[in-house]
N, C-alpha and C positions, 0 to 999 in steps of 0.2 A: 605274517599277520593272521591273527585267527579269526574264524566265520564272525564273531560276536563282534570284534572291531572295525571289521567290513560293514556290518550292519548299521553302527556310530555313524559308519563316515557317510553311507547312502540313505541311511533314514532323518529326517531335521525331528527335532523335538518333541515327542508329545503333546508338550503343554505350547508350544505353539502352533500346533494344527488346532488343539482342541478350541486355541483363542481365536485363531481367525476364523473358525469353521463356526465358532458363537456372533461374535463382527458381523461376520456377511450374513448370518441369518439375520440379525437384530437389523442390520440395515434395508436388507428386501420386507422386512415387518413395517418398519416404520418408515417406510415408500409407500409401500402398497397399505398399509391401514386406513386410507383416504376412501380408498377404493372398494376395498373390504368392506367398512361402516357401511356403506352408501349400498351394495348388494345383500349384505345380511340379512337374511328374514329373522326378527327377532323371536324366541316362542311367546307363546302365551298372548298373543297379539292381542284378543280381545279382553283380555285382564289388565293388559295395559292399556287400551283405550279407556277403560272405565276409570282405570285410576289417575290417566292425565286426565280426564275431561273432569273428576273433583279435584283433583288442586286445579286446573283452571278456574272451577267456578268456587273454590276458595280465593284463588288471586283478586277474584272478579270481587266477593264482597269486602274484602280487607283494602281493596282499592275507595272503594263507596265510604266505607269507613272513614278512611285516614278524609278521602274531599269533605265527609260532612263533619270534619274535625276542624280541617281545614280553614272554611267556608266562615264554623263559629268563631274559629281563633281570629280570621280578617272582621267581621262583622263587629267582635268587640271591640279591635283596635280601633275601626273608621268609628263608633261611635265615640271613644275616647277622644277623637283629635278631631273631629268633624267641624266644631265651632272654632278651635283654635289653630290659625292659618301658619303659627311658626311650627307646632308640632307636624301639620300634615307633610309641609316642605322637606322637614326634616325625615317624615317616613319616604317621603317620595323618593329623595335623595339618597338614602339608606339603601334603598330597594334598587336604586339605580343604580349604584356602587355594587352590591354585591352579583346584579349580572352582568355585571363589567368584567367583574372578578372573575365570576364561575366561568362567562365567555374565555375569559384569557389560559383559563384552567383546560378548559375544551380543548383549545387550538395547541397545548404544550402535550396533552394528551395523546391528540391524535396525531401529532407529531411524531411523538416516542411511538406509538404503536405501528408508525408506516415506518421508522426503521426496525424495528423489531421483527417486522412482517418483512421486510427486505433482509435483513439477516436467514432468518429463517427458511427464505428461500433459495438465495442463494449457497444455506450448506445443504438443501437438497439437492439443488444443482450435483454438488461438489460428490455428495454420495453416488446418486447417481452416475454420474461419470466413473466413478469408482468401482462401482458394484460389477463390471462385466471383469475386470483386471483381476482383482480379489478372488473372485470364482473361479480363474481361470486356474492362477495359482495355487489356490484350496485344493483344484482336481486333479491340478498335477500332484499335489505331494501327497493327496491320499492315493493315487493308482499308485506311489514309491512306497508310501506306511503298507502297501497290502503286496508290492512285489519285493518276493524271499532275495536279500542280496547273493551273488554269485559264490560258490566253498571255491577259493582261493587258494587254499590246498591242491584242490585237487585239480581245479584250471588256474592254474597260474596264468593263462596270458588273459584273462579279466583284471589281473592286478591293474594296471594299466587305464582302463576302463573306470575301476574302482575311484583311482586317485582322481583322475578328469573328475567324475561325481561329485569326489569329496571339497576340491579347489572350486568347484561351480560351486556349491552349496553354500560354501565359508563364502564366498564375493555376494551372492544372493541373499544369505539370512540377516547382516546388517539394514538392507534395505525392506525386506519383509518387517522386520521386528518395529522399523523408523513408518511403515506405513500401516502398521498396528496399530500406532501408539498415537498416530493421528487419525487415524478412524476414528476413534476410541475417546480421542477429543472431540472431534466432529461431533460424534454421537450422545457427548455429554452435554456438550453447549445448547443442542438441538430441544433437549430434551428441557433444561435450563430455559432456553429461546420458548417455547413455547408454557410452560408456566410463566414466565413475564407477562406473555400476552393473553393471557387469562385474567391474570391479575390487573393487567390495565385495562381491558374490555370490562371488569366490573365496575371499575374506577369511575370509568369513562359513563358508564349507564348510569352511577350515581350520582356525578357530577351534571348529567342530563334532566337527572329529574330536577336536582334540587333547582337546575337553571328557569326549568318549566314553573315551579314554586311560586319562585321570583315574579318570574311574568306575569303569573295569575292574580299576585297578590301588590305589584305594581296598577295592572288595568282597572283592580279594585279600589288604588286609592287615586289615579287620573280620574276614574267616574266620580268618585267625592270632592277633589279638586274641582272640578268643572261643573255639579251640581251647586257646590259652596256659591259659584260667580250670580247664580240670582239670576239678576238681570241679561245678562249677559248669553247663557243657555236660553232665555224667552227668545233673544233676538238673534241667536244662531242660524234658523235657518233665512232668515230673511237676508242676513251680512252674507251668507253664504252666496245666496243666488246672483247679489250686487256684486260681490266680485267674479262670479265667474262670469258674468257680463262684461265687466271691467278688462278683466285679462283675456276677453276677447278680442280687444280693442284694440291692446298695447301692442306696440311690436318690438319692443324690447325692455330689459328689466329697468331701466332709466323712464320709460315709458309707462309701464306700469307704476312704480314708483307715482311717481307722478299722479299720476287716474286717479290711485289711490287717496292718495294728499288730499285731492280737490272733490272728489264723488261720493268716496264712503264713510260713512257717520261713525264707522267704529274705524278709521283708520284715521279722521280727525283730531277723533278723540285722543287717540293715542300719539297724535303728536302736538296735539295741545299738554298732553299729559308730560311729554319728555320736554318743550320747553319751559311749563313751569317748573320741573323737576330743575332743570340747568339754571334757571333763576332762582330759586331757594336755596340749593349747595352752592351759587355764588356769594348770596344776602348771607348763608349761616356760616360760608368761610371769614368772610370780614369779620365778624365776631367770633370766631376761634381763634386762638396761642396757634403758632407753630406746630406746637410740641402735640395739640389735640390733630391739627390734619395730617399730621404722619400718621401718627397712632391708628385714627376711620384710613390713610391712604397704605398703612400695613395689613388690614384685614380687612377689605372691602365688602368680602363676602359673609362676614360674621353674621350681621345680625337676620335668623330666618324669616322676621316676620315683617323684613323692608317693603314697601311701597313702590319705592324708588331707588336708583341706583344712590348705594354712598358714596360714589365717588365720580368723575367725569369718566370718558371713555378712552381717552388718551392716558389715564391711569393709571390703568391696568394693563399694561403692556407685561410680558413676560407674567402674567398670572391666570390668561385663561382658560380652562380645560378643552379640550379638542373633544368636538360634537359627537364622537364617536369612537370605539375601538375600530382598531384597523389596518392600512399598511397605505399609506401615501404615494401612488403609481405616478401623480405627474401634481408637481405642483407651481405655486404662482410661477407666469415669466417663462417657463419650461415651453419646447413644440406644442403645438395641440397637432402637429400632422396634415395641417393644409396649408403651412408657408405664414401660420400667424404665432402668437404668444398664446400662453394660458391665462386666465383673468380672474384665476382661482384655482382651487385644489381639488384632484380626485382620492379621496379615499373609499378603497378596496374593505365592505365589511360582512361580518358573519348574517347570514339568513335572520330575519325575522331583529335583526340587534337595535338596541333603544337609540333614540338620538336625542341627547337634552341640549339645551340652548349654550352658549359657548359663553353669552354674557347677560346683564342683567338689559332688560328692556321690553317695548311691547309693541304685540304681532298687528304687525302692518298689512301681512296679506296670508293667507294659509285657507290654500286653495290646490286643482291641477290648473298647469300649464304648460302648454303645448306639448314637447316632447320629452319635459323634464320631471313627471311624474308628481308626487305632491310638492308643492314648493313652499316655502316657509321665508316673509321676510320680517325682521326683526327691528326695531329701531332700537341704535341701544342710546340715541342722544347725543344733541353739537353736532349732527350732519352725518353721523356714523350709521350704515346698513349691517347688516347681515344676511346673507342671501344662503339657505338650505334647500338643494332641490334632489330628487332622484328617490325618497322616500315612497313608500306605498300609503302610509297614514299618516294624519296630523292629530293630535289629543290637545289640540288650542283655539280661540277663537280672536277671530279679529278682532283688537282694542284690548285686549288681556295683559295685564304686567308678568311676567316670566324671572324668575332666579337665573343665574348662571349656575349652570349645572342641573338644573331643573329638566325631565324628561317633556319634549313637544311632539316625540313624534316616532314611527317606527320605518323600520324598512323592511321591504320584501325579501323574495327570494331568490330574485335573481331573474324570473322567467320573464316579468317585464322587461323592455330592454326600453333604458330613457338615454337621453341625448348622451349624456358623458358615457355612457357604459358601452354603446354604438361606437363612440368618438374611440373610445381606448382598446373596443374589440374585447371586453370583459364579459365572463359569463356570470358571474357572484354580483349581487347589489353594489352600487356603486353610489358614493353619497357625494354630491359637489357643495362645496364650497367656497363664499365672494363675498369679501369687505369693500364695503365702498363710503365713500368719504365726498360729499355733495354730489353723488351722481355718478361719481366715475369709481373704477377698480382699485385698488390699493395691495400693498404686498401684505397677507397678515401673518406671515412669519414672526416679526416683534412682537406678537399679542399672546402668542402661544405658552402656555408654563414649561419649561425646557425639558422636563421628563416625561412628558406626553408625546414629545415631539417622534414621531416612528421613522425607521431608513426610509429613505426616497428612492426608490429602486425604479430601474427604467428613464 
């Protein structure tokens, strides 16, 4: 065997030292580049402060800008629809739909970006584990690429020695080449993994703003709603003080119910309002065909500029939208965790998220009480309640007619903690939810529209 063919069998490849000795640097690079940024003194420091601090106070007026664009674009809508009560329902509801929307876009968002960000971490992981094996490898086969294989001519008993080499090498370079080629994907996914999460971190800031849009331009048309009521805003705060006198009193929501019925002049009203309403839809069914009360009892919510509900509350079973985006932790019937039943629903929802009425009717009480933060109850008519409680705001006032789907109220952030959010051990806003039917709880499962319906988990 000649010196040169000695050298074949003891030295591995060129082009794969060159590859893994490129591998393992690119890998200690983008390990340690974390590390690097964050130590780096950049030059020119004060060249760069002046010229972040003008594009910030460029951001700062193209910000000013776009709100006083903003501000005119709401301003001319509310005066457009301000006199006429089906347009403004219909913006309200518009506006309330699309941060439904954007919310639901948030949450698939940041979803995707915390598996992303878990991918991504665990092939550091991976690298890292790798990096010490890899090197070690590297340094052996460079101290072999730089030691002169043995003249075998002239020592023949290296022969021996030689072949041992060459049989290690051939068993070795299979599995070297197979953890090349997986590095090498590592490194490219990595690489892949992190542009993804750039791009959904932009995503995600756009779909933030436009959500904040929304809001601002929602609060603009509740203030024109609730200015439109007239009357109603003169005697707000005085309704206000009587009930939370009221809901002093009560010691439970049957109780307050009640208070309410008999003491307050806007919650009279409002149920003088829904028994006329149940007497008129009985007078004007007798005088309807069939064929006309399917028709009002297939679109109940059609017409935006109703007064009153067009149809009874029994109904509308399987048609009405769920007060809230969310995720349902414990609903009717379920433990509540001290040896009783649930008397309603907890849904689990996003900071600050809108909460519209689930059916048509008008607010009987929308006040705080006790430990269930704002509470909101609803008459929707024939003995039917609605009971929202666990909110931070209400945007309604006692004796008010309300749409289904109509926005009445907001939620917090969480850092209140009201009774159901205690009860479930929750740290996110937690909304409850209670149908009641002459006084007592009811299941409102049947009433729900079946695609709104979210898993029940827990």
């Amino acid at each position: 065997m000649s010196p040169a063919a000695g050298k074949r069998l003891l030295t591995p490849p060129p082009s794969l030292i060159r590859r893994l000795a490129v591998l393992s640097c690119l890998a200690q690079c983008m390990a340690a580049a974390p590390a690097r940024a964050e130590t780096a003194a950049p030059a020119g420091k004060v060249q760069d402060d002046v010229g972040g601090k003008k594009l910030e106070l460029k951001g700062v007026e193209d910000t000013i800008d776009a709100s006083a664009a903003q501000r005119a674009t709401m301003e001319r809508e509310l005066d457009s629809i301000r006199s006429d009560r089906a347009k403004l329902n219909a913006a309200l509801m518009d506006a309330t739909a699309k941060i439904g929307a954007a919310d639901a876009c948030i949450v698939d968002s940041e979803r995707r970006l915390d598996t992303l960000t878990g991918s991504e971490e665990a092939i550091r992981r991976s690298l890292d584990g790798r990096k010490r094996a890899v090197g070690d490898v590297l340094a052996v086969l460079q101290r072999m690429g730089r030691r002169t294989p043995p003249a075998l001519l002239v020592r023949p008993e290296d022969m021996l020695q030689a072949i041992r080499a060459s049989m290690l090498l051939g068993a070795v370079l299979p599995e070297m080449r197979a953890e090349t080629e997986a590095l090498a994907g590592d490194l490219k996914e990595l690489i892949g993994l992190r542009a993804a999460i750039t791009d959904e971190k932009q995503k995600l800031a756009v779909e933030r703003s436009g959500l904040d849009a929304e809001r601002t331009r929602l609060a603009a048309l509740v203030e024109a709603r609730q200015k439109s009521l007239g009357e109603v805003e003169t005697a707000l705060a005085a309704e206000q003080k009587r009930a939370a006198a009221l809901a002093q009193q009560a010691g439970s929501l049957k109780d307050l119910i009640a208070r309410m019925e008999a003491d307050s002049e806007g919650a009279r009203k409002a149920l003088e309002s829904a028994r006329k309403a149940d007497e008129d839809r009985e007078k004007q069914a007798a005088l309807e065909t069939q064929e006309q009360r399917d028709r009002i009892a297939a679109s109940p919510f059609k017409d935006g500029a109703r007064l009153a509900p067009a149809v009874a509350f029994v109904q509308t079973k399987a048609r009405l939208p769920m007060p809230a985006n969310g995720e349902i932790l414990r609903n009717y019937g379920s433990s509540d965790g001290y040896g009783g039943a649930e008397k309603g629903l907890s849904i689990a929802t996003r900071p600050r998220a809108v909460v519209v009425s689930p059916t048509d009717g008008w607010i009987m009480f929308a006040a705080p009480w006790r430990t269930y933060g704002q509470l909101l109850i609803v008459n929707a008519g024939d003995g039917y309640y609605i009971v929202l409680a666990g909110m931070e705001r209400t945007d309604v006032a006692v004796g008010q007619f309300v749409l289904a789907g109509e926005p009445v109220g907001a939620m917090g952030d969480g850092q209140t903690r009201t009774a159901s959010a205690v009860a479930i051990g929750a740290s996110q806003p937690i909304l409850y939810v209670e149908f009641r039917k002459d006084g007592a709880p009811i299941d409102p499962s049947p009433w729900w529209a079946k695609p709104d319906i979210k898993k029940v988990r827990g």
